[in-house]
ROGUSE-28292 format. One record per residue (C-alpha): x, y, z. Coordinates in steps of 0.25 Angstrom, whole numbers, plus 5000, padded with zeros to 4 digits. Layout:
! ROGUSE-28292
XYZ;...
//
This chain:
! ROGUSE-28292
451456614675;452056474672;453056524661;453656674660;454356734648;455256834648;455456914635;456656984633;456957074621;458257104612;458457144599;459457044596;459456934605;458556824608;457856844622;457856724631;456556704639;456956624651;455956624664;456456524674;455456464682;455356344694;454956264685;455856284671;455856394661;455456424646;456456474636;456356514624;457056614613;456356734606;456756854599;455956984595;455957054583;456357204581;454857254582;454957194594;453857084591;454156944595;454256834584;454456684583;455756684575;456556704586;456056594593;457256494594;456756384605;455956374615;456356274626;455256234639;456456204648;456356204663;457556184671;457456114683;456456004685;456255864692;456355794680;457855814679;457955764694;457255654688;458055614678;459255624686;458655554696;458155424686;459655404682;460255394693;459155274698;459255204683;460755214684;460755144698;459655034694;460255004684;461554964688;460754854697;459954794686;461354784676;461654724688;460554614686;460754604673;462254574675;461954474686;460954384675;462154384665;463154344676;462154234677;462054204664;463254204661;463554114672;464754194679;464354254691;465754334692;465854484690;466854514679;466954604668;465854554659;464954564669;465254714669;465254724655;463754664656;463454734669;463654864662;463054824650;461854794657;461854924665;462055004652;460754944645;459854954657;460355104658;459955114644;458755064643;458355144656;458955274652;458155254640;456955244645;457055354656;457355454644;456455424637;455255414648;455855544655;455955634641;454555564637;453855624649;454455764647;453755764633;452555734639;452355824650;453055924642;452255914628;450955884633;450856034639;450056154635;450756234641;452356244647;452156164662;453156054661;454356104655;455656014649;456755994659;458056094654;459155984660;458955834655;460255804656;459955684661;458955614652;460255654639;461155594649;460455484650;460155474636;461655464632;461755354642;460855264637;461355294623;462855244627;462455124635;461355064627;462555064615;463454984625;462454894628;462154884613;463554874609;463754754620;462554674615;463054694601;464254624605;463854524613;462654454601;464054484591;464954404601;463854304602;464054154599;463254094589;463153944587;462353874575;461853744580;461553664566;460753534571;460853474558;460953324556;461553254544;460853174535;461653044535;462853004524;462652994509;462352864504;463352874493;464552934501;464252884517;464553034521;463753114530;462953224524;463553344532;462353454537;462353584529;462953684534;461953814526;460853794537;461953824547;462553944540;461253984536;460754024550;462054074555;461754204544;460254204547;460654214563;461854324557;460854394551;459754384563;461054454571;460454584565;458954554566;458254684571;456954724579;457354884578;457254934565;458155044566;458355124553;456855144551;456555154564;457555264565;456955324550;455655324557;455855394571;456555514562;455455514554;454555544565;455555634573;455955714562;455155694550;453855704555;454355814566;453955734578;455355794585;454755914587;453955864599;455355864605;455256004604;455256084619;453856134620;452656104624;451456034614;450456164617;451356264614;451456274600;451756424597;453256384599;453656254597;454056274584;455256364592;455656254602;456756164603;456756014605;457255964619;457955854622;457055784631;455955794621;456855744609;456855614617;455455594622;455055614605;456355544599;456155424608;454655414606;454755394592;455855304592;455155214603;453855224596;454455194582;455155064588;453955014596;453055034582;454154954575;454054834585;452854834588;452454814570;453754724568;453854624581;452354614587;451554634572;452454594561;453254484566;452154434575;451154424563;451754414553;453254374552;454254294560;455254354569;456554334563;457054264578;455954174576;456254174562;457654144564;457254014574;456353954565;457553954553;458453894563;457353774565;457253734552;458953764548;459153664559;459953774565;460153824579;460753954584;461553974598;461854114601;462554144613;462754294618;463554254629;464754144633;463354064639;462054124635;461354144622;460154094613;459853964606;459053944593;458453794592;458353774578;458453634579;457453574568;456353474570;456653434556;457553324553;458453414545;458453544540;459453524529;458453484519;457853514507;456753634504;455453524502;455953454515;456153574523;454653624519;454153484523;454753494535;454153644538;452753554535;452953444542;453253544555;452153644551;451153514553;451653494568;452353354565;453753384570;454053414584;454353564587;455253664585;456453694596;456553634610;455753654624;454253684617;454553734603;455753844610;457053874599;457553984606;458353974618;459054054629;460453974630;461453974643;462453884640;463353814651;464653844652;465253694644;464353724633;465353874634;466653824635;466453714624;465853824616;467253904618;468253794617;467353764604;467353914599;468753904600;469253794593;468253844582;469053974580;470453894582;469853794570;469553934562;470754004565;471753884563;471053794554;472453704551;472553674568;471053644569;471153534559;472553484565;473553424560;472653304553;471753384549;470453344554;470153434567;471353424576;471353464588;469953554585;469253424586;469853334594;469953454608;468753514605;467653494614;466453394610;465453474619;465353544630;465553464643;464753474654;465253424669;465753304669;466153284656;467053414656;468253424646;469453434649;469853604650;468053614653;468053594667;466853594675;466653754677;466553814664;466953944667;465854064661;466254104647;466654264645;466054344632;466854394622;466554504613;467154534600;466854644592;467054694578;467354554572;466654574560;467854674556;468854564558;469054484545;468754344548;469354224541;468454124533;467854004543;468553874541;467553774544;468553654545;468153534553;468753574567;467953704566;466653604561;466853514572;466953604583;465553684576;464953554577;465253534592;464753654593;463453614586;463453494593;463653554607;462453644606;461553534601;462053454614;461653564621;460253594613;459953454616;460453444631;459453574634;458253534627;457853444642;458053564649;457753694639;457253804651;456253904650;456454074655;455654114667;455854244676;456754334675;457554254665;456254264656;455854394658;456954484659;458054384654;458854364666;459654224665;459254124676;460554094684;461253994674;462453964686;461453884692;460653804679;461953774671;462953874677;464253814687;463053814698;462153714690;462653584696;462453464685;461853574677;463053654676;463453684661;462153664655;461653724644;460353814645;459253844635;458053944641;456853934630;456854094625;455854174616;456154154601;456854294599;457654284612;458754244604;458854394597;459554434609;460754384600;460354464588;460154614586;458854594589;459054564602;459654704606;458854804596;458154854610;459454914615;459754954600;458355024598;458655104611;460055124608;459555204596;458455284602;459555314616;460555374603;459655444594;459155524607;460455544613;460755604599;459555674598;459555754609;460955804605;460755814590;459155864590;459255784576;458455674574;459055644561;460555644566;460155574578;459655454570;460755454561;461755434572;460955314577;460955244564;462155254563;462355174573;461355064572;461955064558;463355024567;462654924577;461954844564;463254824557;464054784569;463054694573;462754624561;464254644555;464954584570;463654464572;463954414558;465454394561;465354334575;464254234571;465354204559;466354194569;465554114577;464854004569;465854004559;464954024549;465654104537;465154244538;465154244523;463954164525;463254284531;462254354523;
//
């Protein structure tokens, strides 16, 4: 026989039926009445268990190889942000990064080895008439594993969050005055509402989304609980009916279903949103975004790191933006008819991936902070005739490439280390005081990028490779890096895809946020078998990420552009 049962009889106790055989065993719990007739009510659960297998060699076997292989490829990833950084020395932010790395690639793998291993169980197990494959009784390694992924997908999560909040974000306004007044000879100054009025569309942008948690999260419990699709987590097989109303759930099973659903829900949403809706019959709000920098005459630098980040052309075609509402719809005609030349630079491109050389990164530094001198002691930054003092007469006019270098800005700018604040929007910040030191060094500012715009539009380089493909950096030490020759110091503009730039914006980590959820709701799960409370828990935290993240971008792109945050809607 395949399976024997034993049956033992007692008039007050359950009796256990447990047949050990090579390949598992069956129990299950059963009481008998006092005529002595066997009923169902005493039926408390029935578990197809086995307890030895292969698969739990398996599994033990898989983590040690993914463990291993992974500390190599962090290691690759480290070594492409060495490059990109353009400092080839070992110190401790490359071991902050290298683990940081090795986290999220243990994550994702984890994840996906979870996943695919509790999968298959479900499938050879349920697709059974009769008891052959059993579930494996120890699968302490696949919750190990789980937990794991959980607690390193939130440091990598947490460590992105802080870096796009820690990010600087420059608005480039390419604005030109209009001449002086006939009646008074003074210069008409360029407004400054186009200016603000991007910097709260890009704040607002900060908490743009492609994961649609809440009803996402409504519609997998729905499925799970509502519509009782949990139950095929249930331990038995599909042909064996008579007792699965009597069986408990097991763990591996609770995965294989929870994580189906929350895949399939999330593929369904971006399959109708990104490749129907906004493919047919709406702009993406990236290319949205691009396309109302073009015609505000607006341009958006956002650097992740010291020397890397992404650049929005918004340079428009137009003569000025700063115009009335009948002129601004003749000029949407004019363009409509193909009689200006076209949008952005390098074949109609707006949207770049920037490496900056190292001057551009020491002016931006000596620049940043005289700014938060001119904020923090408005009397000294006007001087003692109050007309800029020593803010405008030692600040630097640009950044200075070889030859030309100012004094303190010798010939090897020296790497630029990040920085990372947290929890500014706690921190009461005093009203900006825009006076004209701090307007002169933001139009230095302005005026060093446009220099740099302009320098990069003869030389504008396209992706190819690995660089296109799987985002490594090419080596920058030797295209503008200390290595570079005549070329050192350069700035470096890669053409990019339009939503590249979302890297920067919420957007750019829902991936790792989406899988963050699904690794907690089962590690939840599986310790809870409460769908309901499980859920609950994860909103609670995605509740905490959106309002750090929105709340904490808000006051660094204030603290950064100097742009009142009261002016953020």
């Amino acid at each position: 026989p395949v399976v024997l049962i034993h049956y033992a009889t007692a008039t007050t106790a359950a009796m256990l039926a447990d047949t050990d055989l090579s390949t598992g065993e069956l129990r299950f719990l059963r009481t008998n009445n006092s005529d002595g007739k066997y009923t169902d009510e005493g039926i408390d659960r029935v578990l197809y268990v086995q307890t030895t297998s292969d698969a739990v060699f398996a599994a033990r076997t898989s983590v040690i190889v993914i463990t291993l292989v992974m500390l190599v490829t962090a290691l690759i990833r480290t070594y492409g942000w060495m490059r990109r950084q353009q400092d080839m020395v070992l110190g401790l932010g490359a071991l902050v990064r290298y683990f940081v790395y090795y986290f999220n690639h243990v994550a994702n793998v984890f994840a996906l080895f979870d996943i695919i291993f509790c999968g298959v169980f479900y499938i050879f197990f349920k697709h059974q008439a009769s008891v052959e494959y059993l579930l494996p009784e120890d699968y302490r390694y696949i919750t190990a594993t789980l937990y794991t992924a959980a607690a390193m997908k939130f440091v990598v999560v947490a460590y992105r969050i802080f870096e796009q909040t820690n990010a600087d974000i420059f608005v480039i306004d390419w604005e030109r005055s209009k001449g002086a007044l006939k009646t008074t000879d003074k210069e008409v100054s360029v407004s400054m509402w186009r200016s603000t009025f991007i910097a709260n569309e890009f704040n607002e942008m900060q908490s743009l989304r492609g994961f649609h948690v809440l009803i996402h999260m409504f519609i997998v419990s729905a499925i799970l609980e509502g519509a009782d699709f949990i139950r095929l987590a249930q331990s038995v097989p599909s042909g064996d009916g008579q007792v699965a109303d009597y069986t408990a759930t097991h763990d591996l099973l609770r995965i294989a279903v929870c994580s189906f659903w929350w895949l399939v829900i999330g593929l369904a949403f971006h399959i109708a949103e990104y490749q129907i809706f906004y493919r047919f019959f709406r702009t993406h709000p990236l290319q949205a975004f691009v396309d109302l920098c073009s015609v505000s005459n607006i341009s958006i630098m956002v650097l992740l790191e010291p020397q890397w980040g992404f650049y929005i052309h918004g340079e428009s075609i137009q003569a000025y933006a700063d115009v009335s509402m009948a002129e601004f719809q003749q000029n949407l005609e004019i363009e409509a008819q193909g009689n200006l030349p076209q949008r952005g630079i390098a074949g109609n491109c707006q949207t770049f991936e920037v490496f900056l050389g190292a001057y551009m990164r020491q002016f931006l530094n000596v620049s940043y902070a005289e700014l938060f001198a001119a904020q923090n002691n408005p009397a000294a930054a006007h001087g003692p005739g109050g007309h800029g003092g020593d803010a405008d007469t030692h600040a630097l006019s640009g950044p200075q490439r070889p030859g030309t270098a100012h004094p303190g800005m010798g010939y090897g700018a020296a790497p630029v280390p990040q920085q990372f604040n947290c929890f500014e929007f706690l921190r009461k910040r005093m009203p900006v005081q825009l006076n004209n030191a701090t307007v002169n060094i933001k139009q230095r500012i302005n005026s060093a990028f446009q220099a740099s715009v302009r320098e990069a539009q003869r030389t504008v380089l396209a992706k190819f490779g690995v660089h296109q493909h799987f985002d490594f950096p090419p080596n920058i030490l030797y295209m503008n890096g200390p290595f570079a020759g005549e070329k050192a110091g350069g700035d470096l503009f890669f053409t990019d895809d339009v939503q590249a730039y979302g890297k920067a914006l919420m957007y750019g980590i829902d991936f790792d946020v989406f899988l963050l959820y699904l690794l907690l709701f089962l590690s939840i799960d599986t310790g809870l078998h409460n769908v309901f409370g499980s859920m609950a828990i994860t909103f609670l935290l995605e509740l905490a990420i959106s309002r750090y993240r929105a709340a904490e971008g808000e006051a660094n792109i204030a603290r950064k552009t100097l742009f009142d945050d009261r002016f953020f809607l």
